[in-house]
C-alpha positions in Angstrom: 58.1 28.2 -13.3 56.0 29.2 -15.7 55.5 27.4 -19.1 54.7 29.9 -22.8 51.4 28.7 -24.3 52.6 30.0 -27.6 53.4 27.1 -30.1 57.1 26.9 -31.4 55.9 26.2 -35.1 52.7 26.4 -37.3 52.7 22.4 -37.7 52.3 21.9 -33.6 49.5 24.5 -33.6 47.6 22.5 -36.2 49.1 18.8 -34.9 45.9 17.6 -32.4 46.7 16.9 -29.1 46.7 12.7 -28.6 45.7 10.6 -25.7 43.0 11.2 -23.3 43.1 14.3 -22.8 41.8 15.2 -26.3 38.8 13.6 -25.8 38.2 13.5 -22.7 37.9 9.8 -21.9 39.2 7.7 -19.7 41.2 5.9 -22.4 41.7 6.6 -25.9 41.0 3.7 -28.4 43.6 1.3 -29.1 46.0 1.9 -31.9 45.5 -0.4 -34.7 48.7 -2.7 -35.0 49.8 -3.5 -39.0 48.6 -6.1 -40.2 52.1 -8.2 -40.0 51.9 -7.3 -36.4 48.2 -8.9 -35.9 49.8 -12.2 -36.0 48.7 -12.9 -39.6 51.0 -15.7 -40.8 52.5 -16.0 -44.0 51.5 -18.7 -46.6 54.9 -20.5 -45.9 54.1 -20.2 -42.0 50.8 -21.7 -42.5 52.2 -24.5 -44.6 54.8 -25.3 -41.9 52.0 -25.4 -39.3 49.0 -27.6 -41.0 51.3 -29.5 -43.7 50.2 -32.7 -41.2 46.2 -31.8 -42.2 47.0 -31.0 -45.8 48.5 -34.7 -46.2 45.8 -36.0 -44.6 43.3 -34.3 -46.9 45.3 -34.7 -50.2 44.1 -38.7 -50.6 40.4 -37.4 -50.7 41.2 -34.5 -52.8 43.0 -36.1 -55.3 39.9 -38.7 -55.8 38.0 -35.6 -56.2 40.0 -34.4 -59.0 40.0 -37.6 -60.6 36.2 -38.8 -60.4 34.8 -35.8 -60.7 36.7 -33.1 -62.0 38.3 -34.5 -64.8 35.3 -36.0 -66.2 33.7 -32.7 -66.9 36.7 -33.1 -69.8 34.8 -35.2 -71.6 32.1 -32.9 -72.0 33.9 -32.0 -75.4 31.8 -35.1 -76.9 28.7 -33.1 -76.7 30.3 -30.9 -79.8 31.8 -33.8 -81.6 29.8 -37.1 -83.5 31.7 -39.1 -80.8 32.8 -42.3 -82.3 34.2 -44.6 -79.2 35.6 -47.5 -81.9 37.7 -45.5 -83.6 40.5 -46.5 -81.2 40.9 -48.3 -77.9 41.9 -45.2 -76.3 39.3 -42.8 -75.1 41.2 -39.8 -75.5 42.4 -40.8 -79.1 39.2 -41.5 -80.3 37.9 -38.0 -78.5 40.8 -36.1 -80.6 39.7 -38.0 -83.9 35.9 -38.0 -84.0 34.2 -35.2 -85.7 33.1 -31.8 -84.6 29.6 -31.0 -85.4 29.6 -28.2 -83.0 25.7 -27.2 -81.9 24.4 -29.5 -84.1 23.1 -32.0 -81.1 21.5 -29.9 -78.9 19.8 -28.3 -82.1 18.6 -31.9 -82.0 17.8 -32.0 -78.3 15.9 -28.7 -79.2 13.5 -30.6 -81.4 13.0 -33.8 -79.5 9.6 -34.2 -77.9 10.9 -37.0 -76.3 13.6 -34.6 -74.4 11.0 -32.2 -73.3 8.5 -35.6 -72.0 11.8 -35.9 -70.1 12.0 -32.8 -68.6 8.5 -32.3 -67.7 8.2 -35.8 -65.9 11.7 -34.6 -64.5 10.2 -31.3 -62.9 6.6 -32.8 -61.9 8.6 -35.2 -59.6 10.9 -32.7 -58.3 7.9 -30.7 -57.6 6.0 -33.6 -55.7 9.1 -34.9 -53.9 9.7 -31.1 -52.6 6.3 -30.8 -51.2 5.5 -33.8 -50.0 8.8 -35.6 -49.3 11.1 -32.8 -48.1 8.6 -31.5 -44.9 7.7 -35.4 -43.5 11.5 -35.8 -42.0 10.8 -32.4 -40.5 7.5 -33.4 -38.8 8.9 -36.7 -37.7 12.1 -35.2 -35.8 9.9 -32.7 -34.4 7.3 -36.0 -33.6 10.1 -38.1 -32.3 12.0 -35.4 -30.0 8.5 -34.5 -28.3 8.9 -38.3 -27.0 10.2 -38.4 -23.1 11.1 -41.8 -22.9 14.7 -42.0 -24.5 14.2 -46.0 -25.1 10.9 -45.1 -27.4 12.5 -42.6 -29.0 15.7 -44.7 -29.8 13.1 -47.8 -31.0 11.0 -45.0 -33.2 14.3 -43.6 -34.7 16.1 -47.1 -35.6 12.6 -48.7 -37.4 12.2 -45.2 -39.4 16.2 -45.0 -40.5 15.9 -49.1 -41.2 14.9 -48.8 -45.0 17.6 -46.5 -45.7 19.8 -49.4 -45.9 17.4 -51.1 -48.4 18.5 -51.3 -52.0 16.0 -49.9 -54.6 15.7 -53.7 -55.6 14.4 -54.8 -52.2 12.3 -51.5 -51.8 10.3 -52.1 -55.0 9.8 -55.5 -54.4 7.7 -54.7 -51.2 6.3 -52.4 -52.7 5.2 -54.6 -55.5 3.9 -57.3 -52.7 1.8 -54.5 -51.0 0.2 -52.5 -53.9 1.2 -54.8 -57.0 -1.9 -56.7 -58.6 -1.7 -59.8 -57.0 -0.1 -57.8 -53.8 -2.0 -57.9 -50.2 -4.2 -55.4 -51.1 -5.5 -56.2 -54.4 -6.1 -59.9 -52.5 -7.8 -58.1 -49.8 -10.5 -55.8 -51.5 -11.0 -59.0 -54.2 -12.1 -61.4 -51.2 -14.6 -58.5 -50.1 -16.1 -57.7 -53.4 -14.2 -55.6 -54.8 -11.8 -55.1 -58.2 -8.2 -55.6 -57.5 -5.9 -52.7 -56.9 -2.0 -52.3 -59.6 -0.5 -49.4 -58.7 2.8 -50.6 -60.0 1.7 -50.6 -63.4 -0.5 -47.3 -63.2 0.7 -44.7 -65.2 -1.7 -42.0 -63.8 -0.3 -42.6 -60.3 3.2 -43.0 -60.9 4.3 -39.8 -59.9 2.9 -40.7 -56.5 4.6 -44.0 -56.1 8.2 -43.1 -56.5 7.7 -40.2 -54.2 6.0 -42.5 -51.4 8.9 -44.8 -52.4 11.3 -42.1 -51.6 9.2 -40.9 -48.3 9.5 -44.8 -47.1 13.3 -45.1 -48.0 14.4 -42.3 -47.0 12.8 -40.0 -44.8 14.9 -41.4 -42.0 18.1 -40.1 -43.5 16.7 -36.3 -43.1 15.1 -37.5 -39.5 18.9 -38.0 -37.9 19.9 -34.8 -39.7 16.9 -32.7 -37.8 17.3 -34.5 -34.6 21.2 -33.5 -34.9 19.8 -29.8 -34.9 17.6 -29.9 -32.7 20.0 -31.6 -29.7 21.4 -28.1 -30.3 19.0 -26.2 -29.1 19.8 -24.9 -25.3 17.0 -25.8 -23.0 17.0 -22.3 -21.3 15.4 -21.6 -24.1 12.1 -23.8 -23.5 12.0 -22.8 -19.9 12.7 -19.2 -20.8 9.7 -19.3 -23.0 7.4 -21.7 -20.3 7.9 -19.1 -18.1 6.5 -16.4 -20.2 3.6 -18.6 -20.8 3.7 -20.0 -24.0 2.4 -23.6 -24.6 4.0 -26.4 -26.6 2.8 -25.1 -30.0 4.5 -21.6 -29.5 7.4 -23.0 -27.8 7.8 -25.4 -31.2 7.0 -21.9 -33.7 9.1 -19.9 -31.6 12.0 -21.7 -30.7 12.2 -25.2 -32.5 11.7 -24.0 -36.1 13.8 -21.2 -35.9 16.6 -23.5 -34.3 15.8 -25.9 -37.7 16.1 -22.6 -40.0 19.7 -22.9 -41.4 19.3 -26.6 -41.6 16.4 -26.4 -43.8 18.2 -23.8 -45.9 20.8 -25.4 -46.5 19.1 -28.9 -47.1 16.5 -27.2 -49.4 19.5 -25.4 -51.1 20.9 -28.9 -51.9 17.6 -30.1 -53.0 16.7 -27.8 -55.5 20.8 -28.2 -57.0 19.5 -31.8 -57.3 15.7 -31.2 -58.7 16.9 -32.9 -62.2 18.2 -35.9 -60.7 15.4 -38.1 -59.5 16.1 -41.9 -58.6 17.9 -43.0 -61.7 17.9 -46.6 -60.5 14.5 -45.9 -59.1 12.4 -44.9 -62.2 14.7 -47.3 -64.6 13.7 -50.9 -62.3 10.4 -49.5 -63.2 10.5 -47.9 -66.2 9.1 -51.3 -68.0 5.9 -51.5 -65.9 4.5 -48.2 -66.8 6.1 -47.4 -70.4 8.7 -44.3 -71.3 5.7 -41.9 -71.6 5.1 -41.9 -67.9 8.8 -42.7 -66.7 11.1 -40.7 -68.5 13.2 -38.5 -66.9 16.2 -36.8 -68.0 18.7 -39.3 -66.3 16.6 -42.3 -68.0 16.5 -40.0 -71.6 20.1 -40.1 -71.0 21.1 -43.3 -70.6 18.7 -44.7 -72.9 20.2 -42.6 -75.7 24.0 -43.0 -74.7 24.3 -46.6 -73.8 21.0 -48.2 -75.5 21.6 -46.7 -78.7 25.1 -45.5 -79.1 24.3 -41.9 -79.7 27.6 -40.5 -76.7 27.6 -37.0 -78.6 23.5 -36.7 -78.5 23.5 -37.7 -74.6 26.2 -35.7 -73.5 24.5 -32.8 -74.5 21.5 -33.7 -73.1 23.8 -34.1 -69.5 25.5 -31.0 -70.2 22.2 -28.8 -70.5 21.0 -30.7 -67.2 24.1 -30.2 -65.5 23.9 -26.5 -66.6 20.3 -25.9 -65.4 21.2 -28.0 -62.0 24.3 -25.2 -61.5 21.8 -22.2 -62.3 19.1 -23.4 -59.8 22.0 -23.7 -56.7 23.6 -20.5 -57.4 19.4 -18.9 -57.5 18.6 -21.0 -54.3 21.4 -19.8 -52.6 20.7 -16.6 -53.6 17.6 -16.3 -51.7 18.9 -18.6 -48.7 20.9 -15.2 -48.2 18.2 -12.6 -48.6 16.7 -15.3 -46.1 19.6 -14.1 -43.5 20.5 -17.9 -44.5 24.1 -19.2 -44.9 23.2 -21.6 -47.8 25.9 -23.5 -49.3 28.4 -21.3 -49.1 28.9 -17.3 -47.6 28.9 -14.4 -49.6 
C-alpha cells in the first residue's frame, strides 16, 4: 500500500522532521529536562535536608556577627568628637557626642606623623613580601626533596617550633643573640672588635622584625606547602623522568605549578593584610628604636586612641586603613584571576 508524500497542511511541510533521521546520527541529543525536573530542590527542600549542618554552623556564625560584624558599627565615631564619659553606655554616649563630620581625617590629611606611619607601614610590607613570603616556599620544597620520612618529620617539627612562641619570648632571644650585651656583641668584643646592638638600630629595624617574622613563622606557611604538595600525583614525576627531565625541571614543571593556586591565594591574603604588620611585634619594641623608625599605622592608632584619648581621630585613621586593606584584596584578586587563579573567591 502505497503512502501520498503530499503534506496535509502548510504547518507539517515547514515542521522539521525530529529524531535521527534528520540528522543523520545515530542518536539525537538529549532533550533538555526543565529545570524543576533536573532535580533542583527548593529552598524549603534544602532546609529540610541540611537544617542538621546549618545548626551546627550557626554558633560560629553568630560569633562572627557579633565580633566582627557589628563592630564595623562603631565606625560612626570616626565622624563624631567621640566623647566615651559622657555615659556609661557605649551606645548612649555614641548617640550624644558631636558630629564633626570630615573634620578628622582632614586632620589625618595633615599629620606627618600619619604619613611616617604609612610609609614605615608599606616599607615592611614590602620587605616581608620579598623576603618572608618565598623562604616557606623554598623550605617545603627543601624538606619534601628529603627521602628519609624520620628527617623530614625532625626538620618539619624544629622549623614549626617557634610558631608557638609568644612575641615576648621571641624578642627576648633575639635580644640575647643580637642585643648589645647579646652572644655576638660578647663574641666580636673578646676578638677585637666593637660590640654589635641591632635591637636598638634604627637603620636596621626594618630588617629585624622581618627576620623576626621569617624565624617565627616561616613554619606556619612550611605545613601549608607541604599540604600541597602531598597532592601532587607521582605519575607525574615518573611521567616527566621518563621524558628525561632532571630534578630541576621536574620541580619547574610539575612542583611549582602544583603550588600555583596556593600561592595565589596565600599572596592574595597577604597583600589584604600589607597594613597590618606585627602590632604586638613593633609596639614590645617600639621603645628601643623611638616612633620615627617604628611607627606603623596599627602603632599610630593605638597610640592616638588609647594613649591620648583622641577615639574620633583614631577611628578614622582605622577606617582609611581598613578601606585601603579592602581595595588592595579586591585588586589582588583581580589579577589572581587574569592569573587563571581562583583567589579568594570565584568570579
Amino acid at each position: 500500500m502505497s503512502h501520498s508524500t503530499v503534506p496535509r497542511s502548510k504547518a507539517e511541510a515547514t515542521k522539521p522532521v525530529e529524531g535521527p533521521a534528520a540528522s543523520g546520527d545515530a542518536a539525537g541529543p538529549p532533550d533538555v529536562p526543565p529545570r524543576e525536573k533536573r532535580g533542583t530542590l527548593s529552598l524549603r527542600l534544602r532546609y529540610r535536608r541540611d537544617r542538621v549542618l546549618l545548626l551546627m554552623a550557626l554558633p560560629a556564625v553568630a560569633l562572627v556577627l557579633v565580633f566582627n560584624y557589628l563592630p564595623i558599627l562603631g565606625n560612626i565615631v570616626a565622624f563624631q568628637d567621640y566623647d566615651p564619659y559622657i555615659s556609661d553606655n557605649g551606645v548612649v554616649s555614641i548617640l550624644n557626642s558631636p558630629v564633626v563630620g570630615l573634620e578628622n581625617f582632614q586632620r589625618i590629611m595633615e599629620d606627618s606623623a600619619f604619613w611616617n606611619a604609612l610609609k614605615n607601614t608599606l616599607v615592611l610590607f614590602f620587605l616581608q613580601l620579598v623576603l618572608f613570603f618565598p623562604i616557606p616556599i623554598l623550605l617545603a620544597l627543601l624538606i619534601n626533596s628529603v627521602i628519609r620520612p624520620r628527617v623530614r618529620a625532625v626538620a618539619q617539627a624544629v622549623l614549626y617550633l617557634p610558631h608557638f612562641f609568644s612575641w615576648v619570648l621571641v624578642i627576648a632571644v633575639f635580644q640575647q643573640l643580637f642585643g648589645g650585651a647579646g652572644i655576638f656583641s660578647q663574641l666580636l668584643r673578646q676578638n677585637g672588635h666593637d660590640g654589635l646592638d641591632v635591637m636598638t638600630n634604627p637603620d636596621t629595624f626594618m630588617f629585624l622584625l622581618t627576620a623576626q617574622s621569617v624565624w617565627k613563622d616561616a613554619g606556619w606557611g612550611i605545613i601549608v606547602f607541604l599540604a600541597a604538595l602531598a597532592s601532587v600525583s607521582p605519575d607525574l614525576y615518573e611521567a616527566a623522568a621518563m621524558d628525561g627531565a632532571g630534578r630541576r625541571r621536574r620541580m619547574w614543571h610539575v612542583t611549582l605549578p602544583a603550588l600555583r593556586p596556593v600561592i595565589a591565594l596565600l599572596l592574595v591574603l597577604r597583600v589584604g593584610d600589607a597594613l597590618t604588620v606585627g602590632f604586638e611585634q613593633i609596639l614590645l619594641q617600639r621603645d628601643a628604636v623611638g616612633p620615627g623608625a617604628s611607627e606603623v599605622l596599627d602603632t599610630f592608632v593605638w597610640w592616638n586612641g588609647v594613649r591620648n584619648q583622641d577615639f574620633g581621630y583614631a577611628a578614622a585613621a582605622g577606617l582609611i586603613k581598613g578601606v585601603v586593606s579592602l581595595g588592595l584584596v579586591l585588586a589582588a584578586n583581580k589579577v589572581a584571576h587574569l592569573m587563571g587563579e581562583q583567589g579568594v573567591y570565584k568570579k
